[in-house]
N, C-alpha and C positions, 0 to 999 in steps of 0.2 A: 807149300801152304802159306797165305797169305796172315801175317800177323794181326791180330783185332787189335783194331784200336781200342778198343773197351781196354785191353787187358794191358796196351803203353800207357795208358792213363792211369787206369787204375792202379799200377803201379808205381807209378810218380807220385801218384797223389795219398796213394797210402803211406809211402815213406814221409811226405810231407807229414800227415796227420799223426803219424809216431811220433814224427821230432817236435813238432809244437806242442803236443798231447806231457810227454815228457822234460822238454827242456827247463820248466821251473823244477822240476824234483832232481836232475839231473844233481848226481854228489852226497845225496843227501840219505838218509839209511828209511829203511822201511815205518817205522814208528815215529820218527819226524815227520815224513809225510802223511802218515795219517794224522800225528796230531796237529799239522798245520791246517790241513788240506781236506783232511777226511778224504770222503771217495772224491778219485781221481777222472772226473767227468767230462772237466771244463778246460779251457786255457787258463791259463794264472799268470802270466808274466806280467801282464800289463792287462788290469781291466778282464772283458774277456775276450779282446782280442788275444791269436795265435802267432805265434811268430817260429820261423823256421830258420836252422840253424846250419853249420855244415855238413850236415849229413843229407839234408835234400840239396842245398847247392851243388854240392860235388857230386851229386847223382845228375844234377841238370846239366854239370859242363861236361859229364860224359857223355849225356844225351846230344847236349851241339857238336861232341865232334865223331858221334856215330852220324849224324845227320851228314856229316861233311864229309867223312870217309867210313862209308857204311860197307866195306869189304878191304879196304887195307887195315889190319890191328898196326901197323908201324908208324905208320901217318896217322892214323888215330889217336896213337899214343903222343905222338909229337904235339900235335894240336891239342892234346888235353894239354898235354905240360904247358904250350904257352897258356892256354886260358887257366891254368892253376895258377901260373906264376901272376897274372891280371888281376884275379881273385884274390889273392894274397896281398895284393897293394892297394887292396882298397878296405884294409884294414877290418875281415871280419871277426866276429867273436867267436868264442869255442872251438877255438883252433887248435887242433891233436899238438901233441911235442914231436911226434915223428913228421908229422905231414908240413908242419911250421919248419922244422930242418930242412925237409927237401924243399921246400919254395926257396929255402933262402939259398941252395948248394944248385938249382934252377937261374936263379938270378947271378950268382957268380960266373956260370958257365960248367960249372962241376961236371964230370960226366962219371957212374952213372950218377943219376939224381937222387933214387932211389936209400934210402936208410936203412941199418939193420934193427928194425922196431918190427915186433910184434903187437903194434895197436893193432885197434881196429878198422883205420881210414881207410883202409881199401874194402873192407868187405861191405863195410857201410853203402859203398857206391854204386859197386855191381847187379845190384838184381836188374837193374834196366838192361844191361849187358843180353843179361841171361832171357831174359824175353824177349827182346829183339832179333837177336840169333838162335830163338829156340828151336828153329830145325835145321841149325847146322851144328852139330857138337863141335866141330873141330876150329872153325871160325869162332866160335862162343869161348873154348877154353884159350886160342892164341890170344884172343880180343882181351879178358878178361887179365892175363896174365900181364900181357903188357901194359895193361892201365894200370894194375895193382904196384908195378915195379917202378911207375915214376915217382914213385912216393913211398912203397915200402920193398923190402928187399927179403926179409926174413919169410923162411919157406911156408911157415904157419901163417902169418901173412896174406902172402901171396895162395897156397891153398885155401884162406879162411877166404877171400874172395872167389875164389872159384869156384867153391862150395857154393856159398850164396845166389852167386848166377845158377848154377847145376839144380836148385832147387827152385828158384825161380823159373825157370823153363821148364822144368817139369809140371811144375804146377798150373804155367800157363796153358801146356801141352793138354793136361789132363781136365779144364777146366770145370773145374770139382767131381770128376767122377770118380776119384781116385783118394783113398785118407790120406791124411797128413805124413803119418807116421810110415809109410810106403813110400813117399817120396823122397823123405829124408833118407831113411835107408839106402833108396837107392844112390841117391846123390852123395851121399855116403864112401862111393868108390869112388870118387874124383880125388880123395883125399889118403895122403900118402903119409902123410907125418902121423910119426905113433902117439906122439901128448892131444893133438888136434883129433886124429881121430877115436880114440879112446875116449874123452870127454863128450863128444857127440853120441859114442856108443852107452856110457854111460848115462847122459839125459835121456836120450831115448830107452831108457831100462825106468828112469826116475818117472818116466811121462805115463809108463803104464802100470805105474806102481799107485798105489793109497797115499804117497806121500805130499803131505800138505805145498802150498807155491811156496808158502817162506820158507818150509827145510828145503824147498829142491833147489831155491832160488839160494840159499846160503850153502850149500854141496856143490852148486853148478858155479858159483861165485857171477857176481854182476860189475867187476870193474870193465875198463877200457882195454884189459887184456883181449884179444883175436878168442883164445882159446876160452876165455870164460862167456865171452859176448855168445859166440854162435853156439854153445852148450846149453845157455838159458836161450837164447832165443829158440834152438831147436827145440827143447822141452816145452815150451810155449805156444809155438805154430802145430806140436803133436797134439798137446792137449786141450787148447781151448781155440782153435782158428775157423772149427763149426759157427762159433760166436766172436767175429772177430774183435767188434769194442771189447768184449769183456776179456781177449786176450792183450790189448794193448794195456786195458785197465790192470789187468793181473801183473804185464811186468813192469808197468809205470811205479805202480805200487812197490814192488819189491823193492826200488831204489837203487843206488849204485849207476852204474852209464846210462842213466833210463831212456833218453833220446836216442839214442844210437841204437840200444834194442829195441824199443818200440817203433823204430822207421825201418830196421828189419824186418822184424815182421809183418808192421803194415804193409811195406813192400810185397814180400811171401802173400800175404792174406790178399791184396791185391790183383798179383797173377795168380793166384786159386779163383776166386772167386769177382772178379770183374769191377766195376762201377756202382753192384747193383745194392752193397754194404755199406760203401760209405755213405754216413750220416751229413746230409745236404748243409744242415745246420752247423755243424762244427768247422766241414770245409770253406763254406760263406763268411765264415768268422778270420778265417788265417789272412793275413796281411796279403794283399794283393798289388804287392808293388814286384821290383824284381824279385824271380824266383817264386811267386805266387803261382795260386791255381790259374791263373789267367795262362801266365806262364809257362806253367805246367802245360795245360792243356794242350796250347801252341803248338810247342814241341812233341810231345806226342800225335798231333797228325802228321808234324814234318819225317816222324823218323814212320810212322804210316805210311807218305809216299814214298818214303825213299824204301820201302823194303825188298824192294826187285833190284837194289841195291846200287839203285842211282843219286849219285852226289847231290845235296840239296846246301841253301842256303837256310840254317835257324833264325827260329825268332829272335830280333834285335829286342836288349833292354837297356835302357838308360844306365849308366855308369856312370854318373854323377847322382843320381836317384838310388843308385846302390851305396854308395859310399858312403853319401849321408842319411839313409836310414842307419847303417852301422855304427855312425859315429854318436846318431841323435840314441841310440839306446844302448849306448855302454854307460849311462848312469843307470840305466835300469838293472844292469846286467849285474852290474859293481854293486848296487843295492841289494840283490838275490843273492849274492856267493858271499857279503858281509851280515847277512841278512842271516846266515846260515851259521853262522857261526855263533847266534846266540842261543843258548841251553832252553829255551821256552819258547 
C-alpha cells in the first residue's frame, strides 16, 4: 500500500503546530498560563507569529534521511547522526540535556553516541518513522530503534519511541475509522519496560474515567521524563483527538514539556486524521523559513516518492538562514524563560 501524502504531511505538520502552539508555555505550571495567556489559541513567542522548536527539527532530519536511505535503518541512522551533529552547530534553542550530550560525544568520535537518559528526544521524533513505514512492522520497529539510540540509549527511551511510531502507523493505517483508545492499546505491545508500560496502562484507565485534565495531567505528570511525556500524551490522543485543537489546547494548558507533548500528539492527531484538521490559519502563521511548513511540506512528497523505497535527494535549506534565525531569537527565548520567573 502506497503511503498518502495527506497523512506525511499531516504529520509533520501537526507536530510542527504542537511545538509552536506550546513553546511559549513550555516550563511553566498550568495557572501561570492561564493567568498569563488565558486560553491557549494563538502563538505567543513573538507577536503571533509561530515558531518551531526541536521537536519538529529532529522530526524533519529524520525525515531527510528516511528520504535518503528509505530501507537501510543503519545508514539511516548514520545519516541522521551527521545531520544531528550539523544541527547542533548551528546552535539551536531548547535543546534536551540528553540529546545536547550525544551531539557533543557525535562530534568527539565517541562511539556508541547514544546516552543513558530517559528524556524524551527520541520519541518526540518518531511518529514520521511510524507512518512511513506503516506497512512494514519490522522495518518501522528496526528504523525507529536505531534512530532513538543515536541519541538515547535508556530502554524506556528507546521503547518510548517505538511506542510513538507503533501508534502513528496505526493511526495512519486506520485513517479514523478506528478510536483512539484502540490504537493505543494496541500499540501498547510494542512496549516491554514495566514503569513505561504501566503508566500508559494507567492513562489509558484515567482517559475513560470522569477525572478532570488537571488531575490526570498532575497523576500522569507533564515533565521531559519519556515515561511521563507519552502517559499524558496518551491520555490526551484517548480522550480529546475527535477534536484535535481542543486536544493540543488541553495539554498546552496543563503546562509542564508542553511542546514536546503537544507535537506528539499533533503528530498522532495528524496520522489519525490527515490535512483536513489543521487550522490553515495557525499553520500560515508558523515561521516559514528552515524547517517551516514550506519545508515541511517538501519533504513529505520526497519521502511520498520515495515509498517504493527508492533513495531520493531532500529538500535543500539554507544553513546560514538556519543559524541566524537561531541566533536572531535567543533574546526572545532568554526573555520568555526570565520572563518566567516573575511571580505575576
Amino acid at each position: 500500500m502506497t503511503v498518502p501524502d495527506d497523512r506525511l504531511e499531516a504529520t509533520l505538520l501537526g507536530t510542527a503546530l504542537g511545538d509552536a502552539l506550546g513553546l511559549a508555555c513550555e516550563g511553566m505550571s498550568p495557572r501561570a498560563i492561564a493567568r498569563r495567556f488565558g486560553a491557549v489559541d494563538r502563538f505567543r513567542v513573538l507577536g503571533r507569529t509561530g515558531f518551531v522548536s526541536d521537536d519538529t527539527e529532529q522530526s524533519a532530519l529524520v525525515a531527510q534521511s528516511l528520504v535518503r536511505h528509505p530501507r537501510d535503518a543503519e545508514a539511516c541512522a548514520r545519516d541522521f547522526r551527521r545531520a544531528l551533529l550539523g544541527w547542533f552547530c548551528r546552535l539551536p534553542w531548547g535543546v534536551g540535556l540528553g540529546t545536547a550530550k550525544a551531539c557533543l560525544k557525535i562530534g568527539a568520535g565517541v562511539e556508541p553516541s547514544g546516552v543513558m537518559s530517559a528524556g524524551n528526544g527520541a520519541a518526540m521524533r518518531s511518529a514520521i518513522v511510524g507512518v512511513f513505514h506503516r506497512d512494514r512492522p519490522d522495518e518501522r520497529r528496526a528504523f525507529t530503534r536505531a534512530l532513538a539510540e543515536v541519541s538515547h540509549r535508556d530502554p524506556r527511551a528507546v521503547e518510548g519511541a517505538v511506542f510513538v511510531a507503533e501508534v502513528a502507523a496505526l493511526a495512519a493505517r486506520s485513517e479514523g475509522a478506528r478510536e483512539p483508545s484502540d490504537l493505543l492499546r494496541e500499540a501498547r505491545g510494542v512496549v516491554g519496560d514495566a514503569q513505561l508500560g504501566l503508566a500508559i496502562d494507567e492513562a489509558l484507565a484515567r482517559a475513560d474515567s470522569d477525572l478532570p485534565t488537571s488531575a490526570a495531567a498532575e497523576a500522569c505528570g507533564t515533565s521531559g521524563f519519556v515515561v511521563h511525556t507519552l502517559a499524558f500524551a496518551s491520555l490526551a490522543f484517548a480522550r480529546f483527538s475527535h477534536d484535535p485543537m481542543r486536544a493540543l489546547r488541553e495539554v498546552v494548558s496543563a503546562g509542564g514539556d508542553t511542546d514536546t507533548i503537544a507535537a506528539i500528539v499533533g503528530a498522532w492527531c495528524g496520522a489519525r486524521s490527515g490535512t483536513a484538521w489543521l487550522p490553515a490559519d495557525l499553520i500560515g502563521r508558523i515561521h516559514d523559513g528552515p524547517f517551516g511548513p514550506g519545508h515541511l511540506k517538501a519533504l513529505a512528497r520526497s519521502l511520498q516518492a520515495g515509498a517504493d523505497g527508492s533513495p531520493a535527494d531532500p529538500p535543500r535549506y539554507s544553513i546560514v538562514a538556519a543559524t541566524g534565525r537561531n541566533l536572531a531569537l535567543y533574546p526572545v527565548v532568554l526573555a520568555h524563560g526570565f520572563r518566567r520567573l516573575v511571580p505575576f
